[in-house]
Steps between C-alpha positions, in 0.01 A plus 500: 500500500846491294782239589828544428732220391872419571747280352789459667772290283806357577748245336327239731158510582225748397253656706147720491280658745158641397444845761168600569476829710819383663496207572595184347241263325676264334879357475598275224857362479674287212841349543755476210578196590151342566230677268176416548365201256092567490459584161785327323483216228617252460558191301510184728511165534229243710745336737232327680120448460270380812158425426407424894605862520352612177868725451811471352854597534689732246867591506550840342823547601471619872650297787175319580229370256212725459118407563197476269198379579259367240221833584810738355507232227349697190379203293375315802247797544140479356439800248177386371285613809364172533650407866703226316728344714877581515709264272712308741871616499641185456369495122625853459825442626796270471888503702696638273262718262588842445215743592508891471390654809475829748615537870162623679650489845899515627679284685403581887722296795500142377243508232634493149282760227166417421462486064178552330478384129270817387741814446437829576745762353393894654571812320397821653110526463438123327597131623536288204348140474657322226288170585210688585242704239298633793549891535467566905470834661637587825226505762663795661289642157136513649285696227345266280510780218863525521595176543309369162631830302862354619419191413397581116799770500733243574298233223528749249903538497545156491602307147280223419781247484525556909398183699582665805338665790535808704440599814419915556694629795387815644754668379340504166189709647615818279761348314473643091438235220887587418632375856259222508627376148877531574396261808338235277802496280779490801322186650414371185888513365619381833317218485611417158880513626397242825343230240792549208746450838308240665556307159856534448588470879580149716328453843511637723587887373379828587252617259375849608572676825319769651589863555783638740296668794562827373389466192165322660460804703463686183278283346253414816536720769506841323108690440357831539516456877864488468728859550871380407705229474820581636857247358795545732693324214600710187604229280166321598283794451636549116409150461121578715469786234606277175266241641198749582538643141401221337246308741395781762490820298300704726713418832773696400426796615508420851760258480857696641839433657582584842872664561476592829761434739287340724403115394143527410345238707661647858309853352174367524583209793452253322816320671325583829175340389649171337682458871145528627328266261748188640388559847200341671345813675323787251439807759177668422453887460231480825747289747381143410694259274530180286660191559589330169605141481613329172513097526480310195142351522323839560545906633320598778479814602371600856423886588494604825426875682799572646500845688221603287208642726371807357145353424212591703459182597698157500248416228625792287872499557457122393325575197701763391834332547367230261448772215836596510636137522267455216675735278887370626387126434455585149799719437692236663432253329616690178786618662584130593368314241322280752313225261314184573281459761476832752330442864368870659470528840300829569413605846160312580208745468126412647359703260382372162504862338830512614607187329376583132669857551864347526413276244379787264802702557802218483319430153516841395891498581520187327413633177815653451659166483647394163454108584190299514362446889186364619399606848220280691264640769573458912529140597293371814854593694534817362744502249502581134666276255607639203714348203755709266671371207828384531743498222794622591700490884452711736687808572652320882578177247714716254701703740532254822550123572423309797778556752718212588524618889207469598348202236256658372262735741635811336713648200811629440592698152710290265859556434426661164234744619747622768754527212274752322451683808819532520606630158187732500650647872862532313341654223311754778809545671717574167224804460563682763893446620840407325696286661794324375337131513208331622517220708177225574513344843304207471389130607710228291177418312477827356862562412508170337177593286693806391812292444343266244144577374484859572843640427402621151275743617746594784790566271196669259436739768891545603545600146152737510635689819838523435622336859624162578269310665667224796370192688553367875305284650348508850481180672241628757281696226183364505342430096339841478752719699793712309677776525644742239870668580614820361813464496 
């Protein structure tokens, strides 16, 4: 089945939805103002080490101190295959040392980043390991025959100076000895500029950072299943092309840019579905429904029938209602970005058969899933308990905050969010009428955002539409209510 992709890019924030037959699979958003770190390198410096804790401390620059714990510590790590135990980290590490390392994990709510010393640096079909002269292959990669002819494809390009390793993404399946070489090199020279920096540079500095979302989308998310890749922003799909001609050559044929009137993501309702994806309750096709709620310990999920009673027996509508919930839990959980530790709560079935049925089928919809999950059997109460990786925030994280009103039991959108709502609405609005000027009725909150942080991109899109753009402020406006005026 083909997917298409779009990229929706503004000034602020950029956004991408992966449609399957439809519907949305998966959302990813990145910020201007607060890019995602996983990937990035840096060059830091210990500001604490705690043996009790076997961890230290490293400032690289972002408001709080970043963690590393002595397992993500490369040289504490025994490479010999001997089960040699780990070198303690207080003889690897002292406050004030300067140590070259990779964000693994973001910041999420009041945790600060968590650092690993080995790097990692990913190019389209390999993942370079400077430290490391083990050559991996993806285990997505299941024939043996193909995996070693990869293996001594990729051996064979590399120069015999190279102390690195590489690990085979499965992007490289049919990838030429051409593309595969132009990889090697890439990494290889990029990781030449992050050790000639890391030498000239003070602690703590910014070494490497990691592609801009679109340009990841290119590299990761693009394959033979995909149909197009569709860029609302012409500037930004010049630079897609520039980029795709050098690193993602065969991508550019179904990479295009969208000039319709209508913004892309309210043509394929995607707005519609992100509104969805920050509410508690998932309707299901056959009447029944999920109830999802996000704490910071754990997600549990609890399905439940509904009005759903077209089985032939209570056995049946039960059973079938927990195949379908199957298949929402996992898309879900992509759409989300639901990580850590995930509590299901099917529908109890007697029946054993049953059981290993709805397990079968929410594996096979978790196969589409892009991040690493481990899913455990039914528990003695009935519920499965399932773990997916978590390394960035979650999709109700980025776009809400917990709402002063009512201390926490729910979520409001933050002032910011509403502010792109807003100027995405004016832009809608400026479409299809033309009115002398625009004016934003909105909470003080929101007019002060657009007063100080946000009035570049206001006066930005003033000067785009050709309208002035005014302000009042409605003392009784609620965070997330506004109005637009034609006036």
């Amino acid at each position: 089945m083909s997917e298409d992709i779009l990229i929706n890019i503004t000034p602020q924030e950029t956004r991408v939805a992966l449609i399957l037959q439809g519907a949305v699979q998966e959302l990813h958003i990145e910020r201007t103002l607060s890019r995602g770190l996983a990937g990035n390198i840096y060059l830091g410096k210990v500001v604490r080490v705690l043996p009790g804790m076997q961890s230290a401390f490293i400032d690289i620059g972002l408001e709080r101190a970043a963690f590393l714990h002595v397992a993500d510590i490369w040289e504490a790590r025994s490479h010999d295959g001997q089960n040699t135990p780990a070198i303690p980290i207080e003889k690897l590490l002292h406050d004030g040392q300067s140590i070259t390392v990779q964000v693994i994990k973001d910041p999420i709510g009041t945790k600060g980043a968590r650092l690993s010393t080995q790097i990692s640096i990913a190019g389209r079909m390999l993942v370079y390991l400077p430290q490391d002269k083990h050559i991996g292959i993806s285990q997505r990669i299941e024939n043996e025959a193909e995996r070693e002819l990869l293996r001594s494809k990729v051996q064979a390009l590399l120069p015999p100076e190279e102390k690195g390793g590489f690990i085979i993404r499965t992007m490289a399946e049919d990838a030429s000895d051409a593309d595969l070489q132009m990889d090697v090199e890439y990494l290889r020279k990029t990781w030449a500029t992050i050790v000639k920096q890391g030498k000239t540079n003070p602690a703590p500095t910014l070494l490497h950072q990691d592609l801009s979302l679109a340009q990841r989308v290119l590299r990761d998310f693009v394959g033979d299943h995909t149909a197009t890749i569709q860029v609302d922003s012409r500037e930004n799909f010049h630079m897609l092309q520039e980029f795709g001609a050098i690193y993602t050559p065969s991508v550019l044929t179904k990479l295009t840019h969208y000039r319709g009137e209508r913004p892309l993501f309210d043509l394929y309702g995607v707005e519609e579905e992100i509104e969805r994806a920050l509410g508690r309750r998932v309707d299901l096709k056959s009447g029944g429904y999920l109830i999802v709620d996000q704490t910071e310990a754990m997600t549990t999920i609890d399905v439940n029938t509904g009005s759903f009673v077209n089985g032939r027996n209570f056995d049946d509508t039960i059973f079938k209602t927990n195949l379908e919930a199957a298949h929402a839990i996992a898309r879900q959980l992509r759409l989300r970005n639901l990580g850590g530790i995930i509590i299901l709560d099917f529908i109890d079935m007697e029946s054993t058969e049953h059981r290993q049925a709805v397990l079968a089928e929410l594996g096979k919809a978790l196969q589409r899933d892009r991040t690493k999950i481990s899913v455990s059997g039914f528990s003695t109460l009935g519920l499965v308990e399932m773990t997916r990786k978590r390394t960035r925030e979650s999709l109700a994280h980025i776009l809400c905050e917990t709402c002063p009103a009512c201390k926490g039991r729910g979520q409001v959108k933050t002032p910011r969010t509403v502010c792109y709502e807003i100027l995405r609405e004016v832009m809608r609005e400026a479409k299809q009428f033309n009115p002398r000027e625009f004016r934003i009725l909105a909470s003080q909150v929101v007019v002060d955002m657009f007063l100080e942080e946000e009035s570049q991109h206001l006066a930005m899109l003033g000067d785009f539409i050709g309208k002035p753009i005014s302000l009042q402020v409605q003392s009784d406006y609620q965070q997330e209510q506004y109005d637009i005026i034609l006036m």
